[in-house]
C-alpha positions as a Markdown table, in Angstrom:
| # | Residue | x | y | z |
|---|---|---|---|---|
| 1 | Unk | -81.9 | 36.7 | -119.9 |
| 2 | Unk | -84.2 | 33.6 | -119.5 |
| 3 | Unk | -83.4 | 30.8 | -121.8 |
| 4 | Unk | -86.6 | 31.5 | -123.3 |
| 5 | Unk | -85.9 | 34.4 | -124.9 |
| 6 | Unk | -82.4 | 32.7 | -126.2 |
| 7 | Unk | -81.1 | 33.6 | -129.9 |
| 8 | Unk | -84.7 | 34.6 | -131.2 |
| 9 | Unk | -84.4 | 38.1 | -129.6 |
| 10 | Unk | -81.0 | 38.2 | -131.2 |
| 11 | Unk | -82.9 | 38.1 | -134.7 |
| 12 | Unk | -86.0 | 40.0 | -133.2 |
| 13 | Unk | -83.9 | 42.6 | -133.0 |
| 14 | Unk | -84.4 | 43.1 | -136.8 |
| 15 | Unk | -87.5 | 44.2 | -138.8 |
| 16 | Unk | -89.5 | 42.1 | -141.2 |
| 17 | Unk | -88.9 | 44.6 | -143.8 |
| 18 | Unk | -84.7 | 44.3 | -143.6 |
| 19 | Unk | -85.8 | 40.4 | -144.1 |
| 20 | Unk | -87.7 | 40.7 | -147.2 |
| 21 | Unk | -84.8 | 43.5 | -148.3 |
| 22 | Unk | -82.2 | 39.9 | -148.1 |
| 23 | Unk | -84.8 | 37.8 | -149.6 |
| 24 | Unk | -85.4 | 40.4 | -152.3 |
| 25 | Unk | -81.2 | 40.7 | -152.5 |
| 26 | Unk | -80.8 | 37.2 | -153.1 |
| 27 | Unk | -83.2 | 37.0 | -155.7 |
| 28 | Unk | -81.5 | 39.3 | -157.9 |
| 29 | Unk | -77.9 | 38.7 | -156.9 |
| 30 | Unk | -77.5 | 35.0 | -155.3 |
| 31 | Unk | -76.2 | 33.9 | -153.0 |
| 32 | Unk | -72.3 | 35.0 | -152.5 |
| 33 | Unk | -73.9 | 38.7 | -153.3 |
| 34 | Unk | -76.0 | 38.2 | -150.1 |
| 35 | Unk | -73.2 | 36.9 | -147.5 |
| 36 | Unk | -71.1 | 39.8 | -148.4 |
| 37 | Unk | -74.2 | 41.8 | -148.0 |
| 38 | Unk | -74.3 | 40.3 | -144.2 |
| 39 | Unk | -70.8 | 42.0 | -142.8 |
| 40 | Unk | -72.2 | 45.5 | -142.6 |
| 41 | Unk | -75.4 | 44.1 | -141.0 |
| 42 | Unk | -73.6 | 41.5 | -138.7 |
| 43 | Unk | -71.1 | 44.9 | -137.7 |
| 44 | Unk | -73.7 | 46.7 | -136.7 |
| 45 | Unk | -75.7 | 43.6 | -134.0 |
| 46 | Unk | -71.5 | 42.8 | -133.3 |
| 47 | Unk | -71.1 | 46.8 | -132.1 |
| 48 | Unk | -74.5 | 47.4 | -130.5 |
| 49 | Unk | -75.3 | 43.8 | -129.0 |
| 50 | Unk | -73.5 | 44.1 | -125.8 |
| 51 | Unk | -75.7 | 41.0 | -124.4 |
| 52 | Unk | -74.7 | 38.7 | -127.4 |
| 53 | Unk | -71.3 | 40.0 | -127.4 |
| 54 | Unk | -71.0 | 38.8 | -123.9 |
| 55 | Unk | -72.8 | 35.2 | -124.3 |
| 56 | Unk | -70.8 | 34.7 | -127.3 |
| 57 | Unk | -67.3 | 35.4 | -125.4 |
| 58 | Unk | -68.3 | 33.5 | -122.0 |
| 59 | Unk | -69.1 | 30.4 | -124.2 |
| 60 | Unk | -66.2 | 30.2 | -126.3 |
| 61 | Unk | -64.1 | 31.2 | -122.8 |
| 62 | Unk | -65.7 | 27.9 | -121.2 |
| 63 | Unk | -64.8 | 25.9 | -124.4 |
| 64 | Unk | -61.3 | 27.1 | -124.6 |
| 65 | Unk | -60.9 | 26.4 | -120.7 |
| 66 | Unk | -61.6 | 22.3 | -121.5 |
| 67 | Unk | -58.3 | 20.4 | -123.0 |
| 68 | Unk | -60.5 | 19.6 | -125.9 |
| 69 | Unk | -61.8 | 23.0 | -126.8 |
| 70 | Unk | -57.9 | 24.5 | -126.3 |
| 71 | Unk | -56.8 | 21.5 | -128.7 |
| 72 | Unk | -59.3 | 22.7 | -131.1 |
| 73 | Unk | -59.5 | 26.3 | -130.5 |
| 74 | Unk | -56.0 | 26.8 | -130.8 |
| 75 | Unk | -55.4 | 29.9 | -128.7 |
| 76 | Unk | -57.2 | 32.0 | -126.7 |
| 77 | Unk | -60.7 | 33.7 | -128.3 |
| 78 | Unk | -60.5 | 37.2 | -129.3 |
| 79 | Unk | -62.9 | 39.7 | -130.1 |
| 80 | Unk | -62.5 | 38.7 | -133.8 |
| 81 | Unk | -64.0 | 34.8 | -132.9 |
| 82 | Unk | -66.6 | 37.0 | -131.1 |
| 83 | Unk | -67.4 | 38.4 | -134.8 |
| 84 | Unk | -66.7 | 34.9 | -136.6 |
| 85 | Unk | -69.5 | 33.3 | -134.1 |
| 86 | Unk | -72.0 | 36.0 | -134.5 |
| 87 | Unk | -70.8 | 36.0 | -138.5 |
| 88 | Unk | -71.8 | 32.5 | -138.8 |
| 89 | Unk | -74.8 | 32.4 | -136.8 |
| 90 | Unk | -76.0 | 35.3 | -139.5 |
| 91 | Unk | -74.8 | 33.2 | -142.5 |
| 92 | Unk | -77.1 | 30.1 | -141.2 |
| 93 | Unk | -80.0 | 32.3 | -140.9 |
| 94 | Unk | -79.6 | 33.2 | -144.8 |
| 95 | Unk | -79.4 | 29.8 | -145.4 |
| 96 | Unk | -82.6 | 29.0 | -143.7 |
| 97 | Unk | -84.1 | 32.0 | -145.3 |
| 98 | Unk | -82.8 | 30.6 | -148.8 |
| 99 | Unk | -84.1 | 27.2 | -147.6 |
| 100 | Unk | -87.4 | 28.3 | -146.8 |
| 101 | Unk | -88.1 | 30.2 | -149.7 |
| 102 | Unk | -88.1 | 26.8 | -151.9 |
| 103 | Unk | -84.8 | 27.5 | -153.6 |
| 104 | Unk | -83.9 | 24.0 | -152.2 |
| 105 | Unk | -81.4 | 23.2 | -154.6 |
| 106 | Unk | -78.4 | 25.9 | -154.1 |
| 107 | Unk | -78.6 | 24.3 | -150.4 |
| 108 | Unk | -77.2 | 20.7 | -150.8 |
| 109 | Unk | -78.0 | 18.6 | -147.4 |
| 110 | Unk | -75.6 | 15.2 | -147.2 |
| 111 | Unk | -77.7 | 13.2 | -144.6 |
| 112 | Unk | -76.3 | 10.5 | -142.3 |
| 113 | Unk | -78.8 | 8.2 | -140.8 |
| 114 | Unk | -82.0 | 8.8 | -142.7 |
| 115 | Unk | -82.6 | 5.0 | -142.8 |
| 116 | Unk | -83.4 | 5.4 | -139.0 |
| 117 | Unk | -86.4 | 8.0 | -140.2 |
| 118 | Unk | -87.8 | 6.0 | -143.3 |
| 119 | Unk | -87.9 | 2.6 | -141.1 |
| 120 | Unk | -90.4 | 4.9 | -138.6 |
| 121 | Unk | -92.2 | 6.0 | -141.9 |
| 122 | Unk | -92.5 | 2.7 | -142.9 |
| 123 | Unk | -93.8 | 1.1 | -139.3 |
| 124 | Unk | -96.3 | 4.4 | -139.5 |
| 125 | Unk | -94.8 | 5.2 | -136.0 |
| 126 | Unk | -94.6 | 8.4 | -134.4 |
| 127 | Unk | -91.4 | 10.0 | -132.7 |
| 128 | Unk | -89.7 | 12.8 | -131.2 |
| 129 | Unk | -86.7 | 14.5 | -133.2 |
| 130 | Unk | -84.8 | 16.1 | -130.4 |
| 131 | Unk | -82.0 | 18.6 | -131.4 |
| 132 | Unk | -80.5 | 21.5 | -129.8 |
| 133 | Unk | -78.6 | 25.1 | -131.2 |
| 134 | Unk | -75.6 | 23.4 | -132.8 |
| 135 | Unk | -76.2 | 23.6 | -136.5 |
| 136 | Unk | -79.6 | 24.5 | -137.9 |
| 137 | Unk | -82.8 | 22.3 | -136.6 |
| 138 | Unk | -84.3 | 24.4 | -139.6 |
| 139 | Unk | -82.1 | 22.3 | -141.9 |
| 140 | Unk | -83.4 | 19.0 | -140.8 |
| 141 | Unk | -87.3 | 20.6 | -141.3 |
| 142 | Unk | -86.3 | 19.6 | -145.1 |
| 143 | Unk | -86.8 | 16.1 | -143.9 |
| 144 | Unk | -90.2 | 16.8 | -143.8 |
| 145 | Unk | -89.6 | 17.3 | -147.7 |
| 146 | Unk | -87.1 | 13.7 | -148.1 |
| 147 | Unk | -88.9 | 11.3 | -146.8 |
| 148 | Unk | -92.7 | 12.7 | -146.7 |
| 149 | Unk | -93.2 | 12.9 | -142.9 |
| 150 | Unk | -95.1 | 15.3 | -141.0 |
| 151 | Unk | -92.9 | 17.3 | -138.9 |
| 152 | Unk | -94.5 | 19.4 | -136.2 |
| 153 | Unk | -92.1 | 22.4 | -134.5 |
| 154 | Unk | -92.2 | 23.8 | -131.3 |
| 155 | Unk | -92.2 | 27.8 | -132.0 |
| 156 | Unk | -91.8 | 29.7 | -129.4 |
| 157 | Unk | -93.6 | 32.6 | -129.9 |
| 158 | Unk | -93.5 | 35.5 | -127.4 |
| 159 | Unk | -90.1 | 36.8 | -128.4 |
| 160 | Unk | -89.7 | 36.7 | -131.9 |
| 161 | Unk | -92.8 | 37.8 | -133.3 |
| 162 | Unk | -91.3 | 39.1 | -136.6 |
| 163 | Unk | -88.6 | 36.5 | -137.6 |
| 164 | Unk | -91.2 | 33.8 | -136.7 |
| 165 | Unk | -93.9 | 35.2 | -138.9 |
| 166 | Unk | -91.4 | 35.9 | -141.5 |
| 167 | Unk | -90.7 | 32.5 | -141.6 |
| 168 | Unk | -94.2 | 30.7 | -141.4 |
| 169 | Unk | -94.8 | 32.6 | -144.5 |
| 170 | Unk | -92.1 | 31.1 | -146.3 |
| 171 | Unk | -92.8 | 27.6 | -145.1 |
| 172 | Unk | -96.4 | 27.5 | -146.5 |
| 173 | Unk | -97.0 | 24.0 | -148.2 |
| 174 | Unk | -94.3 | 21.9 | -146.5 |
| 175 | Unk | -95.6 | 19.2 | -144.3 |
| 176 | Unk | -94.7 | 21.3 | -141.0 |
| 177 | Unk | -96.6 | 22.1 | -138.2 |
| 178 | Unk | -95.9 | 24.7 | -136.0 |
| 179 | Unk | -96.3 | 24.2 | -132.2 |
| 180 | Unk | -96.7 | 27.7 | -130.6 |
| 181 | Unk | -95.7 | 27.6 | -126.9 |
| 182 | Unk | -96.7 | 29.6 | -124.5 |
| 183 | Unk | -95.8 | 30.3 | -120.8 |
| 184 | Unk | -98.4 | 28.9 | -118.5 |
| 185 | Unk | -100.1 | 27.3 | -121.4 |
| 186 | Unk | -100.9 | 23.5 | -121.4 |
| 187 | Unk | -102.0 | 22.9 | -125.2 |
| 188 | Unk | -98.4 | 22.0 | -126.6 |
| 189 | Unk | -98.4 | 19.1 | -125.0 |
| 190 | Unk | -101.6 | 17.5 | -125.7 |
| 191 | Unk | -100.8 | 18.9 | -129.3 |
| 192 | Unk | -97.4 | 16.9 | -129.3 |
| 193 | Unk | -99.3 | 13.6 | -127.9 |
| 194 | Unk | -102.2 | 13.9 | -130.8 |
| 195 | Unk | -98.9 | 14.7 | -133.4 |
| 196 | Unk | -97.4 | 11.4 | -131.8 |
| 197 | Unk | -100.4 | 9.3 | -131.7 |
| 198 | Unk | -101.3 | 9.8 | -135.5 |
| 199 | Unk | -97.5 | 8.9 | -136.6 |
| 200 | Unk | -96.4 | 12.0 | -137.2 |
| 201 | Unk | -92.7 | 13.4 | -135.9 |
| 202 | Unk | -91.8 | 16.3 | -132.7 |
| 203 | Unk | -89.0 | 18.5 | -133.1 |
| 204 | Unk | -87.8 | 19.7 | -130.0 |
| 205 | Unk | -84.3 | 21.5 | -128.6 |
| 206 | Unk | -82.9 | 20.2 | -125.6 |
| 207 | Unk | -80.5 | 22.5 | -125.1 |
| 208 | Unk | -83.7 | 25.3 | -124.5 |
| 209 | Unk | -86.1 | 25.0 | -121.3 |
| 210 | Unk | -89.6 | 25.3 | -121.8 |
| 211 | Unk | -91.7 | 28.5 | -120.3 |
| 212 | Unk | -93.6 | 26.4 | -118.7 |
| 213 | Unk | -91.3 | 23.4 | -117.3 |
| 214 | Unk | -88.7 | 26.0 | -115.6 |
| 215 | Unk | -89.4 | 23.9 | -112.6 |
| 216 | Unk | -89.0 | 21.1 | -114.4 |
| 217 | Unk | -84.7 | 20.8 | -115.4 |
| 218 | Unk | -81.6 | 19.0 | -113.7 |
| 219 | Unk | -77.8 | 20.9 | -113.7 |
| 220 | Unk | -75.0 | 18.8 | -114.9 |
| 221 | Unk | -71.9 | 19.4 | -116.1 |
| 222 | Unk | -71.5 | 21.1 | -119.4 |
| 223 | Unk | -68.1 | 22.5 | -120.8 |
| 224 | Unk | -66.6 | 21.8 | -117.6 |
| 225 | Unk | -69.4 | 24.5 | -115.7 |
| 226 | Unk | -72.8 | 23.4 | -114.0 |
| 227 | Unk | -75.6 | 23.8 | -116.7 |
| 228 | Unk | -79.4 | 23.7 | -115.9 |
| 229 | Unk | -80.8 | 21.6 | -119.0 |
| 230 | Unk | -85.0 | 20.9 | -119.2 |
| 231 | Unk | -86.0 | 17.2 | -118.1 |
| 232 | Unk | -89.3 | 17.8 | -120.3 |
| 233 | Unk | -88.4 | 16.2 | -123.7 |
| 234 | Unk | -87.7 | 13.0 | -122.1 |
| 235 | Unk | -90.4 | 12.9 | -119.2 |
| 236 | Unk | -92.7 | 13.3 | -122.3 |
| 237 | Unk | -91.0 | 10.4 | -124.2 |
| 238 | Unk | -91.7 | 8.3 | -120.8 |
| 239 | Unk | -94.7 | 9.0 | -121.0 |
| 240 | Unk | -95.9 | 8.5 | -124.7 |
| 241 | Unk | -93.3 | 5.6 | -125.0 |
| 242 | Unk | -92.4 | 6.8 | -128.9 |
| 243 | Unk | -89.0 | 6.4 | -130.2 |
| 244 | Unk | -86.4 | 9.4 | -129.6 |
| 245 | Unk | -83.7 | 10.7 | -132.6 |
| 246 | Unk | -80.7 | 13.2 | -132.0 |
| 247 | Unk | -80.3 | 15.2 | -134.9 |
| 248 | Unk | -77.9 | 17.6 | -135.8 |
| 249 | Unk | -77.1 | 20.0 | -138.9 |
| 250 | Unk | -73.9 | 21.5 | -139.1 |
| 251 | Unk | -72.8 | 23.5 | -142.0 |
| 252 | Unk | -69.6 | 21.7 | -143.9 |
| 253 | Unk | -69.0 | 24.4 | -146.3 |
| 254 | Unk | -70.3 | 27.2 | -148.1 |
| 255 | Unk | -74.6 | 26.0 | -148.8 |
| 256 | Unk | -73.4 | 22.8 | -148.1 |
| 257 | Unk | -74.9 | 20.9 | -144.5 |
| 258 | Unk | -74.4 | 17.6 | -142.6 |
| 259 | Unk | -77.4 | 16.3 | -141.2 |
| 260 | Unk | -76.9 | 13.3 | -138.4 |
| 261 | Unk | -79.7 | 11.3 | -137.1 |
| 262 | Unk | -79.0 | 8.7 | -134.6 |
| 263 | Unk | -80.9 | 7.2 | -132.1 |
| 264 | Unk | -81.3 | 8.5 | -128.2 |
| 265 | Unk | -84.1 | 6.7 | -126.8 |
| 266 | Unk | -85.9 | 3.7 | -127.9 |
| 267 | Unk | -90.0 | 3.1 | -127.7 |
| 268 | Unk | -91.6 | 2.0 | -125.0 |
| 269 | Unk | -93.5 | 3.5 | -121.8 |
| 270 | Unk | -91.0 | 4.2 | -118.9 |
| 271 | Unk | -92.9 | 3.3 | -115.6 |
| 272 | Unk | -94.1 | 6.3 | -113.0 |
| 273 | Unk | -92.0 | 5.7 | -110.7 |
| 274 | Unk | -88.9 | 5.3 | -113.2 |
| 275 | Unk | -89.3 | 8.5 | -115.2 |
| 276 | Unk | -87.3 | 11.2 | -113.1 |
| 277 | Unk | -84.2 | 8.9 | -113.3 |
| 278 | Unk | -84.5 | 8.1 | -117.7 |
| 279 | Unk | -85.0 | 11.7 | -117.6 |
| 280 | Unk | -82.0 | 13.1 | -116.0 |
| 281 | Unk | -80.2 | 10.1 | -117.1 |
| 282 | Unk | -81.4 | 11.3 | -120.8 |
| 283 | Unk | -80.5 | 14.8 | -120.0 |
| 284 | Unk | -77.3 | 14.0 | -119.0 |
| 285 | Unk | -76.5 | 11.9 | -122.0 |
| 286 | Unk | -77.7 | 14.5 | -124.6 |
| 287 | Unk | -75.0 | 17.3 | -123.0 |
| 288 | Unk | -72.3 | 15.1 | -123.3 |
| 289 | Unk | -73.4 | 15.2 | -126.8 |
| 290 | Unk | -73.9 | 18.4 | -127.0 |
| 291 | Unk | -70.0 | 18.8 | -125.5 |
| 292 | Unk | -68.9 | 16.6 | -128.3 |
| 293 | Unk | -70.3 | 18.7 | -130.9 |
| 294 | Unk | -69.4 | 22.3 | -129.6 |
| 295 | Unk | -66.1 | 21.0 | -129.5 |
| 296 | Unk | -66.3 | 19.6 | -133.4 |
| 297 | Unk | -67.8 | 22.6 | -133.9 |
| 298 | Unk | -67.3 | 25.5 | -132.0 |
| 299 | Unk | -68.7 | 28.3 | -134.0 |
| 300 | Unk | -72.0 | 26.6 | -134.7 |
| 301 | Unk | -73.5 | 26.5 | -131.1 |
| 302 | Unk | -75.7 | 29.5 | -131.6 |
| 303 | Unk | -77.1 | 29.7 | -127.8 |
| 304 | Unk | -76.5 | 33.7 | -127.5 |
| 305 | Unk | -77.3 | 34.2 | -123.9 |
| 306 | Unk | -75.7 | 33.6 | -120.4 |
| 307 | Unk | -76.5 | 29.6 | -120.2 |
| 308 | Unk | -74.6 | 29.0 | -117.4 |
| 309 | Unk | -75.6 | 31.8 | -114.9 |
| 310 | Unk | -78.6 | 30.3 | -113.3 |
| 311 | Unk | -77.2 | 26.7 | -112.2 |
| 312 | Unk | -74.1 | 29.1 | -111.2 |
| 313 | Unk | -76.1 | 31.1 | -108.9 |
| 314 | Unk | -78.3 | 28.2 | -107.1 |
């Protein structure tokens, strides 16, 4: 499976009426009614998603194989973290749901860093948010909400037509944008420059490569394993010179989230000639993030498909 295709055909794999059946669930019994409601459905992708099954044991394999992920880990992964991974993956996705439907206050969001996003606000100042699968991105869209910028999301389309229209329903009348990307297609990126240019924020994952910049990605290490990541986020950055933010949202506790901002990259155009080196250089700084934060928080990495065959097989 591409990267591409990553989680979303996990949650593809779902109907948009089951989705309005837990929206309609939680209105009428809450929210503890609706995560008990998620074990039945989580057995059922756990028994008949081989692929997922798979991804899910491979990665939390590589963690346990580092001293840090043994030390946190404990002992060896069984088929029951397996469960637990895919378990919490489904609980985040309620919360997002919950989220998205406006019911903003049973989801309680303790942000670190937000001063970092209201000095850009003030200075009118455009910059890319660049996040990955640890935690929920979809978390730190209620940013958008906080602090009144316009946050514009790269959606990646082909894959998940259900879950993403499901979604862009609920979102109506936020300041978010959506971004849809396309293989082959050039628009996202002169829609990300025009999103920069009139001050306005870019939320991008660096842990997913683009359709169209497969060509475009440097392997490093990752976990202790080679691991393609996508150069794009940061030749782009070079290129419009706007400040860069790592942010992460990791869930702390039953509806309860951490959301992290800190800075990656500061403004300023990086020179032609300079750009392939701050771009791997980037690249290889954001997985050793990354590392840090799959090993904080090893179930909350919700990448469900092989991510380190390809580099493995060059």
């Amino acid at each position: 499976m591409s990267q591409r295709s990553a989680w979303a055909n996990v949650a593809e794999r779902g109907s948009l009426r089951a989705l309005a059946l837990l929206r309609g669930w939680y209105g009428l019994f809450g929210r503890r009614a609706s995560v008990a409601l998620l074990l039945p459905i989580v057995t059922y992708f756990y028994l008949t998603g081989r692929g997922s099954r798979r991804a899910s044991r491979d990665y939390l394999d590589t963690l346990w194989a580092t001293p840090e992920g043994r030390a946190r880990l404990r002992r060896a992964p069984r088929r029951r973290d397996v469960f637990r991974h895919l378990f919490t993956f489904a609980e985040n996705l309620l919360d997002r749901m919950i989220l998205w439907s406006g019911d903003v206050s049973s989801i309680q969001i303790d942000s670190r860093g937000r001063e970092l996003v209201d000095e850009l606000v003030r200075e009118r100042r455009g910059a890319i948010l660049l996040s990955s699968h640890l935690g929920s991105f979809d978390m730190l869209r209620e940013l958008s909400a906080q602090t009144g910028i316009v946050l514009n999301v790269l959606m990646f389309t082909r894959h998940a037509v259900v879950i993403n229209s499901f979604f862009e329903k609920l979102q109506a009348g936020r300041n978010l944008r959506l971004i849809r990307v396309e293989p082959g297609s050039l628009s996202a990126a002169f829609e990300m420059r025009a999103a920069i240019q009139r001050g306005e924020f870019v939320g991008i994952l660096g842990d997913r490569i683009w359709p169209s910049e497969e060509h475009r990605t440097v392997t490093v290490s990752f976990l202790g394993r080679p691991a393609r990541f996508p150069l794009g986020p940061y030749l782009l950055q070079g290129v419009l010179g706007c400040p860069m933010l790592i942010t992460t949202c990791v869930r702390s506790g039953p509806a309860r989230y951490t959301a992290t901002t800190q800075r990656f990259a500061p403004g300023g155009v990086v020179p032609r000639a300079e750009r392939p080196k701050h771009a791997e250089e980037c690249a290889q700084r954001f997985a050793a993030l990354l590392e840090r934060g799959c090993v904080e928080d090893p179930f909350q990495w919700f990448n469900f498909f092989e991510f380190w065959r390809s580099a493995e097989d060059d």
